[in-house]
N, C-alpha and C positions, 0 to 999 in steps of 0.2 A: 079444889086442888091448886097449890101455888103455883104460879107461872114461870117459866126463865122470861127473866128480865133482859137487859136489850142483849145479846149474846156476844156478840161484839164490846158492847162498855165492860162486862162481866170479864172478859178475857186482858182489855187491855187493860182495865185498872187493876188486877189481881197479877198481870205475869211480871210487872216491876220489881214488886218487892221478890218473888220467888226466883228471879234468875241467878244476882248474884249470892244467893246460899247457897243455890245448886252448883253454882261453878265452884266457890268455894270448899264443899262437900266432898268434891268428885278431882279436886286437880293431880289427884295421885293415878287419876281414870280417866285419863281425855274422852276414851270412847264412852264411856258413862254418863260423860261430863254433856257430851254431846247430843245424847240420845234422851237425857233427860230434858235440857235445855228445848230440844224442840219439843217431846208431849209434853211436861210440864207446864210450862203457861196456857197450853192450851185448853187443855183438860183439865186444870187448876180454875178458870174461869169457867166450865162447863159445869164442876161439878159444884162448884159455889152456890150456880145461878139455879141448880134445880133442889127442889123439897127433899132434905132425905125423910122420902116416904116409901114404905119396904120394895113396892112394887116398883116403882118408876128406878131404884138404885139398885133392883137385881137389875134391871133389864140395862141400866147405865153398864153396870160392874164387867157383863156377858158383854158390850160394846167396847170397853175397853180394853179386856183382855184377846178380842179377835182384833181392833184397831190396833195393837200394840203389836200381835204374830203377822198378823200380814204388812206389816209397814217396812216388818226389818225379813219377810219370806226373801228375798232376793240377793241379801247380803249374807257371808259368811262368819253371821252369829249367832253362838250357841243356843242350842234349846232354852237352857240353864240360865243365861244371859235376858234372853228375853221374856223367861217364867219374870227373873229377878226387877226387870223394868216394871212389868204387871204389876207386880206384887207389892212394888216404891206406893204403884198408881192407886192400889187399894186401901193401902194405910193413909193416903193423903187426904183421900176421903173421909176417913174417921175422925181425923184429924184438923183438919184445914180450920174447919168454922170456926174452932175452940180458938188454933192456934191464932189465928186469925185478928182476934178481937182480944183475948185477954193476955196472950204471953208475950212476955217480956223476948228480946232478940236472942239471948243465950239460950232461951227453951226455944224459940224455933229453930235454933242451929242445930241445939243436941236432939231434936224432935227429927231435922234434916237429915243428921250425922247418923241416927239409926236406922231410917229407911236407906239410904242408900250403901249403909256398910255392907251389904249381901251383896252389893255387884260383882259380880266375877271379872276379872280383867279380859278384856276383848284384843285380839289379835288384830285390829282396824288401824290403819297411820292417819287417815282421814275418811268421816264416815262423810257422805253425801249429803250434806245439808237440805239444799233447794229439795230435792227429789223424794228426802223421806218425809221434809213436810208439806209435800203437796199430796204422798200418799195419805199421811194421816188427818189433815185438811179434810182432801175428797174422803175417808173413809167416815169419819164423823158426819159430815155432810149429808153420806147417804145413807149412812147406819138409822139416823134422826130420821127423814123421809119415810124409810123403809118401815118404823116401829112406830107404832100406830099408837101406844102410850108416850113414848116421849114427845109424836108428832105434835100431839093433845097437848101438850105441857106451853107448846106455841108454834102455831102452823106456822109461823114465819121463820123458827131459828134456823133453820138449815139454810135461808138466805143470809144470814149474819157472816157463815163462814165461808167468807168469799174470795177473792184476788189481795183485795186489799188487805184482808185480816191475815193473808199468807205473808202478804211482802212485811207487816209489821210485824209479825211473828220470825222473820228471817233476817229483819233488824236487829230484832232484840239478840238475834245468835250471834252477829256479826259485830254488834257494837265494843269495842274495847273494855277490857275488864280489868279490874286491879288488882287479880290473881293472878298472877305470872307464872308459865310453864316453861320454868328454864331446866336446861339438860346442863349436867357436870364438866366443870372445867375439863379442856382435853390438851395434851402438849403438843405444839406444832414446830419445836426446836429454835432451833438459832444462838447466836448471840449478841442481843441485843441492848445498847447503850443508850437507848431512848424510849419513849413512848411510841408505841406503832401508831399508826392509820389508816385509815380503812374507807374503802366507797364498793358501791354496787353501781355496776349500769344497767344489769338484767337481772334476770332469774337464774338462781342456780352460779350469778356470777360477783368473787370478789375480790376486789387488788386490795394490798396492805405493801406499803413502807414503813422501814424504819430504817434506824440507823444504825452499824455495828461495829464492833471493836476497832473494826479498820477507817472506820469516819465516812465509811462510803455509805451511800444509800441503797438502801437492799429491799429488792420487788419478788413478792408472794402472791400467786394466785390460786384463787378456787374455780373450775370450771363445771364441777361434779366430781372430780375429786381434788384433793391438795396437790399443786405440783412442786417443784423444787426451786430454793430461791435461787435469784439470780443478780447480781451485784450491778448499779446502775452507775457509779464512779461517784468521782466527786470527794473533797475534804470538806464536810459539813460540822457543823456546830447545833446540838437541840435536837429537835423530833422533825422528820420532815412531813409535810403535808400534800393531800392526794383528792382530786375531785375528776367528775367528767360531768360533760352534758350531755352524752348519747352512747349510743352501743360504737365500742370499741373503740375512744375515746378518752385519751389518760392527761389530769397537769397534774405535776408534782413540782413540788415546793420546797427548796432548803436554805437554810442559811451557813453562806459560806464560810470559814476562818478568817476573812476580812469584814464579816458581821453582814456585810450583804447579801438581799435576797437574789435565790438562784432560781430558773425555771427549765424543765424540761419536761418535753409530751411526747404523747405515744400517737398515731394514728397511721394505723399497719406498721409501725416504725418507729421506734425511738433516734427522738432531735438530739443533737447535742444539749449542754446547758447552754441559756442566754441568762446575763443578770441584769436586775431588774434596778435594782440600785439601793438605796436605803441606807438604814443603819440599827440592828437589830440585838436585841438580848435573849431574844426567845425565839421558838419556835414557830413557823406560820399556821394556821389555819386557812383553807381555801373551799368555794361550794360553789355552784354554779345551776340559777333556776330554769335555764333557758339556753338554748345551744347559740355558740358565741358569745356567753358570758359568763363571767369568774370575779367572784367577789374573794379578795385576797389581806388578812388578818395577819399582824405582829406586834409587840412589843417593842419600842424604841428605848432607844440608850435612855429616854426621859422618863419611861414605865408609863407612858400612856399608850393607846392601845392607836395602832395604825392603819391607817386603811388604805387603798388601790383595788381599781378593778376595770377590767376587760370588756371591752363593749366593741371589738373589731379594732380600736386599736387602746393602749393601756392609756388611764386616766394618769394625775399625777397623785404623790399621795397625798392622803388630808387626814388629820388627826381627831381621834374620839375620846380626849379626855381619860381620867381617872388615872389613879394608883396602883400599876398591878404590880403583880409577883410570880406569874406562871405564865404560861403558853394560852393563849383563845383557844374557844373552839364554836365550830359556827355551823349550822344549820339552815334550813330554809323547808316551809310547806308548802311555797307557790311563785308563782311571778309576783315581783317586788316585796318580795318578804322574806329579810334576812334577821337568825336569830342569834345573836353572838353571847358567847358564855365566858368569864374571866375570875382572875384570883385575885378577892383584895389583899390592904395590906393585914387587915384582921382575920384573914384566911379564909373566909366567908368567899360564897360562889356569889357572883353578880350577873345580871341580866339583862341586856341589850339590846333592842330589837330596831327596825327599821320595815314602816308598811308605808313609803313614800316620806315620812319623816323620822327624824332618831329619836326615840326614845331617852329618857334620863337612865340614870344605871339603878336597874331594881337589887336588893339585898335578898337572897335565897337565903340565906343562913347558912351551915355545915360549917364541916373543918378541913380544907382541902390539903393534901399531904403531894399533889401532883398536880397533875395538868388534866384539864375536865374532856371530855367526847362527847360529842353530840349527835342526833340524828332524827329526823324527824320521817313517818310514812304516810301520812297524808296531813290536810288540814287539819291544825287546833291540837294537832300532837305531837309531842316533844316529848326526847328522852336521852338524858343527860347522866355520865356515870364519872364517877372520881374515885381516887384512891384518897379513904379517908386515913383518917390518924393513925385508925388500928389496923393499917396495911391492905383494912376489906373493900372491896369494890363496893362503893355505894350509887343504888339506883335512884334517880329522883326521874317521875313524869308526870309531863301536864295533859293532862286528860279530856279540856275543855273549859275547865269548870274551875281545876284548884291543882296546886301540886302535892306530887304523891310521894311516897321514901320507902327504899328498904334496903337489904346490907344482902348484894349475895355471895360473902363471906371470901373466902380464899387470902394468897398473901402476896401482893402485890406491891410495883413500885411503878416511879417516873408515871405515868397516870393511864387513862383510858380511852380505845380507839372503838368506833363502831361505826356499825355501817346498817341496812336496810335493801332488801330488794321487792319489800311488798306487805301492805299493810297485816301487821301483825307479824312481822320478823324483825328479830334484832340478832346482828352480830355481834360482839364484845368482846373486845381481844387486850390482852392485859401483859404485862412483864412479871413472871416470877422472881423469887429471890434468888434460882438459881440462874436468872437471867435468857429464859428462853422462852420463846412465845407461848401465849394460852387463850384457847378460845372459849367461850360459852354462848350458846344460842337458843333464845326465846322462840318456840313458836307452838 
């Protein structure tokens, strides 16, 4: 009788390729998406690594259908729903080896696309990650102990699914994907004569500026729910700009009708303005990695891109070269890593960065029709939105590895603000044509 080979190698070389078809498969079923993601790789190297030989694959089949009802006994989902997971789990079996070794990526999609079209939609906003794969972990674990024919297949495997092989299985859920679950633009009013902006300092929490018909700068908050704007003064010029470095912490950034830049902060209180001095054509960009610091971005009369920044007391400014034509926009994933975003004269996005020295200006390519947004949720990730030519909000993110593109449609002007309050959220807030605010949010 064939043996399972090391049960561990069999899980992590096999759940690579299966996770992003299953998220792909399922983004219209997050809970789908997510119930599959955890037994799938799992089970997908299990059932690789054993003979289908009749006996050993009833007794798998009966383990998988009881490891699959009790994993989700706790939660409130359907019968129907968890027959439907089974039933993905059975067809993968028949399946897998073939698909495996001789189809081409389109036959394992549409191979994908048919198991999982039976999922019923689940009533879940977030299912428990950590907890149902440590149930169905330990239930595999002990299911294999307990069955005296799989035991046989190799007295060792039920050491294979271990601590370790949980946390890499809870990686794989958690790692970034290039499937996006964004929710439908929504209107949050106003009227707006600029590009908004946008920052998070917590959960649940996010300020936006912009600019409006009156020239004053105008402050939105999200606390858990939208409140009402509230007008912050000022004759401003361009889009204003907005960062913090800790909870309940605000600099906002404008440029005045004498072209210089203006600052005013929040902390329990809103400062009057102080100005900072300069001489500006565009809009600021501001971000801040660390509390007591503010890296601060513009455009000068000479279109090179300008710099100043706050370290307890303000630097002077100093210049970053190049040819622009729009507003920065600047991000950051840690201490001393700033990533600044701009518009050449060929309308193409450029790329900036600073990790203790400056980078040269990288060419992203696109066609920028506005001023870009940025924001990053942790390390190695970047996610940068414009208003391209055909009015649509276009997404580009770097992933780690390379950049990514896609159009999430709508019709939009003056360009894109976004913000982040925790890995794998994005805010995105956009100006209509009929000039009133619009959100969209990734999560």
């Amino acid at each position: 009788m064939k043996t399972i080979v090391n049960l561990k190698e069999c899980i992590t070389e096999t759940s690579g390729a299966l996770v992003p078809v299953l998220v792909a498969m399922t983004t219209q079923n997050p809970a789908a998406a997510a119930a599959s993601l955890v037994i799938g790789p799992a089970l997908k190297g299990l059932i690789n690594g054993i003979a289908i030989e009749k006996e050993p694959q009833q007794r798998m089949d009966r383990l998988i259908r009881r490891v699959t009802q009790e994993a989700f006994t706790s939660f409130k989902v359907s019968a129907d729903w968890v027959d439907a997971v089974a039933k993905g789990l059975f067809s993968l079996q028949n399946t897998v080896n073939y698909l495996q070794t001789t189809a081409p990526e389109e036959q394992l999609h549409q191979a994908m696309r048919h198991i999982l079209a039976g999922f019923p939609a689940c009533n879940i906003e977030d299912l428990p990650l950590d907890t149902i794969a440590n149930n169905i972990v330990k239930r595999i674990h002990d299911g294999i102990l307990n069955d005296d024919i799989l035991r046989e297949l190799d007295t060792n495997a039920a050491t294979h699914v271990n601590e370790n092989l949980l946390h890499e299985i809870i990686n794989l859920l958690t790692m970034p994907t290039t499937y996006p679950r964004w929710n439908s633009f929504e209107s949050l009013g106003g009227a707006l004569t600029s590009k908004p902006e946008a920052v998070s300092w917590g959960s649940n929490r996010i300020d936006i500026v912009a600019k409006f018909t009156d020239s004053a700068c105008w402050h939105l908050w999200y606390n858990g729910r939208w409140q009402k704007w509230e007008s912050l003064g000022g004759l401003f010029n361009g889009s204003p700009a907005i960062c913090s470095w800790g909870s309940r912490r605000l600099d906002v950034f404008c440029i005045g009708q004498d072209s210089k830049m203006y600052h005013k902060w929040y902390a329990n209180s809103w400062t009057d303005w102080e100005c900072l001095g300069g001489s500006f054509t565009s809009g600021p960009a501001a971000v801040s990695w660390c509390s007591d610091r503010i890296d601060l971005f513009a455009i000068g009369t000479d279109q090179t891109l300008w710099h100043r920044w706050y370290s307890n007391v303000w630097s002077d400014w100093e210049t970053l070269g190049g040819v622009l034509t729009a507003a920065p926009a600047v991000t950051t994933w840690g201490y001393n890593r700033l990533d600044v975003f701009v518009r050449g004269e060929n309308m193409h996005l450029y790329h900036k960065w600073w990790n203790g020295v400056w980078s040269d200006y990288e060419d992203l390519g696109g066609e920028l029709a506005g001023d870009p947004g940025a924001v990053s949720w942790g390390p190695n990730r970047i996610d940068v939105f414009y208003p391209g030519q055909n009015t649509h909000t276009i997404h580009i993110w770097w992933d780690g590895t390379r950049w990514n593109e896609e159009d999430l449609g709508g019709l939009t002007i003056y360009g894109a603000g976004v913000s982040s309050w925790c890995s794998g959220r994005l805010d995105v807030f956009v100006v209509g044509t009929d000039f009133a605010l619009y959100h969209k949010w990734y999560a």
